[in-house]
Backbone as CSV, one residue per row, in Angstrom:
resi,resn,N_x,N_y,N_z,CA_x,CA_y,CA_z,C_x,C_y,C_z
1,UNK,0.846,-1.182,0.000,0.000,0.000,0.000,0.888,1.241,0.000
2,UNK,1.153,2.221,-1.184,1.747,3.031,-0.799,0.508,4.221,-0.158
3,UNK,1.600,4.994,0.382,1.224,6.140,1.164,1.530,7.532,0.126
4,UNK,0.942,8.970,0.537,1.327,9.934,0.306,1.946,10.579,1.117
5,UNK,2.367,11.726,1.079,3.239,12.502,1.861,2.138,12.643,2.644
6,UNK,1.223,13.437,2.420,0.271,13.920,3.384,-0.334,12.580,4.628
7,UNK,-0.785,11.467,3.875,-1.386,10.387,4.288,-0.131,9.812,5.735
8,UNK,0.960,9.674,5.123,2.285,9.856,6.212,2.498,10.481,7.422
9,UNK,1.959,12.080,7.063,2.405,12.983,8.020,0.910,12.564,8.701
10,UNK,-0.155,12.619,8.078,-1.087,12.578,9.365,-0.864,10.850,10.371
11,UNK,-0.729,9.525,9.436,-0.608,8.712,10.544,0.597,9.032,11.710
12,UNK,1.285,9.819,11.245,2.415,10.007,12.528,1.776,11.172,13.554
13,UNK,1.257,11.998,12.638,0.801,13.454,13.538,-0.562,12.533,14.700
14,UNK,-0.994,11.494,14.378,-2.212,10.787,14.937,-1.152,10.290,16.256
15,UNK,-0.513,9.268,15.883,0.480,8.583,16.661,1.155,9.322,17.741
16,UNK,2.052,10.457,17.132,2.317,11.543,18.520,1.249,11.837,18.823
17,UNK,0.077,12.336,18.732,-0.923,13.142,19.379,-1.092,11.654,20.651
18,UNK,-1.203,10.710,19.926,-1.537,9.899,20.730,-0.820,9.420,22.428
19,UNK,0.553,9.943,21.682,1.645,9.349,22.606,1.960,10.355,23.463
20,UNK,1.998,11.797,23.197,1.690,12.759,24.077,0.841,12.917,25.251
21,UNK,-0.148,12.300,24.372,-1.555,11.800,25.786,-1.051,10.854,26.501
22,UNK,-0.227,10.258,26.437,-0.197,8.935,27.179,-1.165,8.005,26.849
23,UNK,-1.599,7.993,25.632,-2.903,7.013,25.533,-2.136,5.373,24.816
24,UNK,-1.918,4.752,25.593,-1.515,3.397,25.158,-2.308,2.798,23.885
25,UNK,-3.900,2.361,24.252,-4.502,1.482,23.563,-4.575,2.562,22.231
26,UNK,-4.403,3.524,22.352,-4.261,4.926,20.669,-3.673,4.721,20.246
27,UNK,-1.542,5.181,21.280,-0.827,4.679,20.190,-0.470,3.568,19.331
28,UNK,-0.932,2.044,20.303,-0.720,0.967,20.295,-1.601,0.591,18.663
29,UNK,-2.503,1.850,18.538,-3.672,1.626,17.366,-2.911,2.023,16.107
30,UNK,-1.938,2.727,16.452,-1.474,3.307,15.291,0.469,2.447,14.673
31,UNK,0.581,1.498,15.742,1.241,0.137,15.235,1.239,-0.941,14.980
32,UNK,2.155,-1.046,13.690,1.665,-2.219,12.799,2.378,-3.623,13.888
33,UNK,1.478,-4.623,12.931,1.810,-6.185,13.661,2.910,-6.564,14.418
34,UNK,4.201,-6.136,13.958,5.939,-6.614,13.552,6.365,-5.250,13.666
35,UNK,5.918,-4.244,15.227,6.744,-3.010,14.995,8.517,-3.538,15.081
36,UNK,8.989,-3.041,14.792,10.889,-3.003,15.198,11.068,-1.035,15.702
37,UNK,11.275,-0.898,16.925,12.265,0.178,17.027,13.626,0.494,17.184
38,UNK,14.153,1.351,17.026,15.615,1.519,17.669,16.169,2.704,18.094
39,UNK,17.155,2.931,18.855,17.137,3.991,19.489,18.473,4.314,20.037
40,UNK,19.271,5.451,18.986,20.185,5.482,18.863,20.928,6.979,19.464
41,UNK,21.687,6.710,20.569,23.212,6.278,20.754,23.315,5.079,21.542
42,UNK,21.706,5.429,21.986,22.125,3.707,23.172,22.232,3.250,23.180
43,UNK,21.588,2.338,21.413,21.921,1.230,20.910,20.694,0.035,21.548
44,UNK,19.588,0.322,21.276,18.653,-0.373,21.636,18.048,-0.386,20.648
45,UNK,17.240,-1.987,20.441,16.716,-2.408,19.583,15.575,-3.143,20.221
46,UNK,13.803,-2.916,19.803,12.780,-3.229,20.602,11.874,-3.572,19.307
47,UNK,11.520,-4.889,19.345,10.970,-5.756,18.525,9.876,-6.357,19.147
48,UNK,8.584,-6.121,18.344,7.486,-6.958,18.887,6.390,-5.864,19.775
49,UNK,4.853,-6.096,19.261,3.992,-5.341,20.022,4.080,-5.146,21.670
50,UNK,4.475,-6.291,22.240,4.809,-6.327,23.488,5.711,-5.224,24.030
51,UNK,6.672,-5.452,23.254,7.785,-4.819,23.694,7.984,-3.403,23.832
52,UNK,7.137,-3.353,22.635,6.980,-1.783,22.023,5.818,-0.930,23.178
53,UNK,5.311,-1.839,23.218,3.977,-0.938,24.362,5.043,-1.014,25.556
54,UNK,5.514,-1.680,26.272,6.178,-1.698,27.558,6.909,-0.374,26.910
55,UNK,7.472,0.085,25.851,9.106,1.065,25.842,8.081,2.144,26.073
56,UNK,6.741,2.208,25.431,5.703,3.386,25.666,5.361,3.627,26.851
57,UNK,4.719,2.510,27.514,4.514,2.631,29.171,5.917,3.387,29.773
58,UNK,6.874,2.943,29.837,8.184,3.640,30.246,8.074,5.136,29.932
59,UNK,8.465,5.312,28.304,8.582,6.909,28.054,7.122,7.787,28.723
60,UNK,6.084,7.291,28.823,4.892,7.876,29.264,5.308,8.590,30.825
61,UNK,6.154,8.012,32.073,6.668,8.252,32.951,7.543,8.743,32.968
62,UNK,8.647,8.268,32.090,10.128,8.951,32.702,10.616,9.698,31.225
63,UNK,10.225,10.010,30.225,10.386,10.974,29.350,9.567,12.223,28.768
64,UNK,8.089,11.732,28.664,6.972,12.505,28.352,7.211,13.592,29.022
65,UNK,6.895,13.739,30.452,6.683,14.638,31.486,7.743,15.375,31.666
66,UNK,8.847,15.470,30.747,10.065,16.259,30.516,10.259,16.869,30.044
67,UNK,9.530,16.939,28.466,9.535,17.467,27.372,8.664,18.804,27.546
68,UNK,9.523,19.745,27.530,8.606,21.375,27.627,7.466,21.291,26.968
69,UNK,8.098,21.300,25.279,8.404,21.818,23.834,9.373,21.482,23.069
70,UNK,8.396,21.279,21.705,9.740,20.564,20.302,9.152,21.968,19.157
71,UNK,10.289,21.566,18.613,10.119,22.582,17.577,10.733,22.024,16.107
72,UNK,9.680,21.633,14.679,10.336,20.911,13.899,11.324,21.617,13.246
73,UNK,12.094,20.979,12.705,13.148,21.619,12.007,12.808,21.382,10.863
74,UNK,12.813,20.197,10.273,12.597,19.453,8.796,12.102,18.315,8.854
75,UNK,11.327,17.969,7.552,10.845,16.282,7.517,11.865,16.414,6.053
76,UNK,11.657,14.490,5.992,12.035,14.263,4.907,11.284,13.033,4.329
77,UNK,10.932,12.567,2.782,10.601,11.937,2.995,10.882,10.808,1.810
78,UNK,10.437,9.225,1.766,10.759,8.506,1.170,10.036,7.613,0.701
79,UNK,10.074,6.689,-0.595,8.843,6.091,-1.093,7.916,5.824,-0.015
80,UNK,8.186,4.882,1.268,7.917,4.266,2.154,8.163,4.776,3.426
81,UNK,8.407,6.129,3.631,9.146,6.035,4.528,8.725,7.989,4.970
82,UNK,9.182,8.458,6.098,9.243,9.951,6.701,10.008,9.856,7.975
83,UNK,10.865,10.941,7.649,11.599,11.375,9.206,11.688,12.599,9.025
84,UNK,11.563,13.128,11.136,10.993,14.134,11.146,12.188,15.129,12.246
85,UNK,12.931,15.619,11.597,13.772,16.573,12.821,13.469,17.790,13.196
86,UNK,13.759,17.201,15.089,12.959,18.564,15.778,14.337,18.871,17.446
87,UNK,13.919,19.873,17.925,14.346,20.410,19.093,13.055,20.549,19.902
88,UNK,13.978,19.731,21.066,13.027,19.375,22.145,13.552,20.401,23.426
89,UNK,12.918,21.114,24.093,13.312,21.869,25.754,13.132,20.743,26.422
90,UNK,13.966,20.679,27.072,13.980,19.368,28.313,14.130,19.918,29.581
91,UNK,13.058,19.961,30.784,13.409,20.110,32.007,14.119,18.284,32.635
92,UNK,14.974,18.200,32.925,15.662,16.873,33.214,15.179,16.780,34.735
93,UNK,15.042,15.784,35.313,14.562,15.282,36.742,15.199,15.864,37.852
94,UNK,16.747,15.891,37.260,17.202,17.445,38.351,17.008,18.726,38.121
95,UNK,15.862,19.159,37.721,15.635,20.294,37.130,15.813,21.164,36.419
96,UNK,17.193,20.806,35.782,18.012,21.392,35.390,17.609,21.545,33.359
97,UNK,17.367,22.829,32.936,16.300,22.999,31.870,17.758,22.505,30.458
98,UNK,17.496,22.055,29.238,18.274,21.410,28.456,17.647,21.905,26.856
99,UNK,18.482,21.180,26.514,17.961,20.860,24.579,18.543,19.445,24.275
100,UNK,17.904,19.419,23.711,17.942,17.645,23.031,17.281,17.857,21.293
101,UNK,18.090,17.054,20.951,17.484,17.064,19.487,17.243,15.260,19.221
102,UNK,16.177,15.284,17.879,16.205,14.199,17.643,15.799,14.365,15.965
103,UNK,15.943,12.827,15.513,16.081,12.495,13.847,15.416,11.190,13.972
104,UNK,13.756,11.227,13.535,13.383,9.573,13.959,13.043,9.743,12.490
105,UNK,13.164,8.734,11.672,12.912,7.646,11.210,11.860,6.831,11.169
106,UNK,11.011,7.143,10.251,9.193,6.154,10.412,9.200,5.153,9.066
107,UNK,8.853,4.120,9.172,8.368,3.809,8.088,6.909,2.965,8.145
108,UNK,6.109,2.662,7.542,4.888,2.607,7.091,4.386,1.031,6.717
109,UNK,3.322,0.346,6.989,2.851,-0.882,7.109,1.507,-0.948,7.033
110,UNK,1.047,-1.131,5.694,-0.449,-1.072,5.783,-1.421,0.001,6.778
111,UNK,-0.659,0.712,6.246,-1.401,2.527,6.892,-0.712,2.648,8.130
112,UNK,0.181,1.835,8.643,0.436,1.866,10.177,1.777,2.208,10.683
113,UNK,2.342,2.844,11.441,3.985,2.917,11.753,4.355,1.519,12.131
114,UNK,5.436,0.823,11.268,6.178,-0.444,11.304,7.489,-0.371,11.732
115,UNK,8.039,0.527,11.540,9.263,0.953,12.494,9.783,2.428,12.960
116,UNK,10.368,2.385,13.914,10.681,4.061,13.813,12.388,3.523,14.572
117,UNK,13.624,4.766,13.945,14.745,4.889,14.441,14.767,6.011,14.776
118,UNK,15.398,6.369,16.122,15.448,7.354,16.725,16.591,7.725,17.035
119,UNK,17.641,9.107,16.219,18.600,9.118,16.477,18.874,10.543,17.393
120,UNK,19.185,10.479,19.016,18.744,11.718,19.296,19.746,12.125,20.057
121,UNK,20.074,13.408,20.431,21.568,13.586,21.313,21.032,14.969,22.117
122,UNK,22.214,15.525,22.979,21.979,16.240,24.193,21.962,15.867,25.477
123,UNK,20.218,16.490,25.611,19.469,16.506,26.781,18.257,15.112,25.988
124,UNK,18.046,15.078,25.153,17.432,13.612,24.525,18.051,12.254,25.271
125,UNK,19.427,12.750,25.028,20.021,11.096,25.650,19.605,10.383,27.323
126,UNK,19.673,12.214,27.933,19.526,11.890,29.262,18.475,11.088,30.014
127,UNK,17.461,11.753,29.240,15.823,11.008,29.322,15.688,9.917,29.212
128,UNK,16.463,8.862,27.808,16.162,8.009,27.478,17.282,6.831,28.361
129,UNK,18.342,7.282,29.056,19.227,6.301,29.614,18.342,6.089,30.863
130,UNK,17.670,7.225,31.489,16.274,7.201,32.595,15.695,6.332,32.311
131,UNK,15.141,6.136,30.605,13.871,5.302,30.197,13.941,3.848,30.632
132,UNK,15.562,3.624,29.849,15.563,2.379,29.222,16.533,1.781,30.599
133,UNK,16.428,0.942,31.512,17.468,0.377,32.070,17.538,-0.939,32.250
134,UNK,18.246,-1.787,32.718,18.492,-3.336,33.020,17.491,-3.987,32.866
135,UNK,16.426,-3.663,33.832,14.890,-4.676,33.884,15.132,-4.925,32.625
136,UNK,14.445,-3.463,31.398,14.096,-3.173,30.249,14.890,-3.607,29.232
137,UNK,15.571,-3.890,29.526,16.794,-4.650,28.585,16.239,-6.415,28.568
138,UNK,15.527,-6.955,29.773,15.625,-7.945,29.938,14.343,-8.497,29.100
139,UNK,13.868,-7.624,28.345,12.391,-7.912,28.024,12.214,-8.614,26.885
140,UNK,11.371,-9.809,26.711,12.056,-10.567,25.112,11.137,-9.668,24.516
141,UNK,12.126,-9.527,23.140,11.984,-8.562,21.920,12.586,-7.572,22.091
142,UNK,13.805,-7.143,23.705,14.318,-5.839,23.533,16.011,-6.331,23.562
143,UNK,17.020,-5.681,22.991,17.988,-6.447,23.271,19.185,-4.814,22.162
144,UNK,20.384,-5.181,22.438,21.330,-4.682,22.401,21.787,-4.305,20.897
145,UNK,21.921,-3.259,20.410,21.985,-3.159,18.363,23.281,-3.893,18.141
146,UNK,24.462,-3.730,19.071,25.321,-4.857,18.616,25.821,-6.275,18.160
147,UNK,24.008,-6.458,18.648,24.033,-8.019,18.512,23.630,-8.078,17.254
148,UNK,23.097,-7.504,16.702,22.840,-7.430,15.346,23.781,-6.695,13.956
149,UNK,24.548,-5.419,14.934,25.386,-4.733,13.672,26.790,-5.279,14.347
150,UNK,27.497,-6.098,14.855,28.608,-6.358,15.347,29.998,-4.483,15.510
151,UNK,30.355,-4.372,16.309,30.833,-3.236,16.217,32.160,-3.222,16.115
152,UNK,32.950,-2.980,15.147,34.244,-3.207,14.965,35.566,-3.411,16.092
């Protein structure tokens, strides 16, 4: 099924709206069967509806409620595919106010987001080393990008 640009930007603009709310069973509506995420500098890789709702439950607590304000910079986009770069204000848990940027990566599955890469740095990173820890590592379908890209 291809998509249009427009048809693109709104399933994602649906998806954040969704994920902003914290609305699980929304965003969860707006991923396909076989999501894959990843999430890069940390090097996490989260495979599987399961998995993917648990990384949401997480960011809903320990990242959402951080985020001031984003501000887009640029999309881009591809047969199959849209990524969207923005600047995020980050108040961080020590209060201490930040910037974080990020570069995600969507691509598309029978109208639905099937994967997203998230490449984000700053005050982005800080949030997400909060997000993601040991338990969350332990979760089948979440596991380490090295195991897959071997690192020289």
């Amino acid at each position: 099924m291809d998509l249009s640009k427009d048809e693109m930007l709104e399933i994602v603009r649906s998806h954040a709206a969704f994920e902003y709310a914290s609305d699980l069973d929304a965003t969860m509506s707006t991923v396909s069967e076989r999501p894959l995420w990843e999430f890069h500098p940390l090097g996490i890789r989260v495979e599987g509806r399961d998995a993917v709702a648990r990384a949401y439950e997480l960011q809903f607590v320990h990242n959402l409620p951080f985020v001031e304000s984003s501000t887009q910079r640029t999309v881009f986009f591809g047969e199959a595919s849209f990524a969207r770069e923005a600047e995020y204000k980050i108040r961080l848990p020590s209060g201490v106010r930040t910037v974080g940027h990020a570069l995600i990566a969507f691509t598309f599955e029978e109208g639905l987001v099937s994967s997203e890469r998230a490449y984000v740095s700053g005050g982005f990173v800080k949030l997400l080393e909060n997000t993601f820890d040991e338990e969350f590592l332990a979760i089948p379908g979440v596991s380490r990008l090295d195991a897959f890209y071997p690192q020289p």
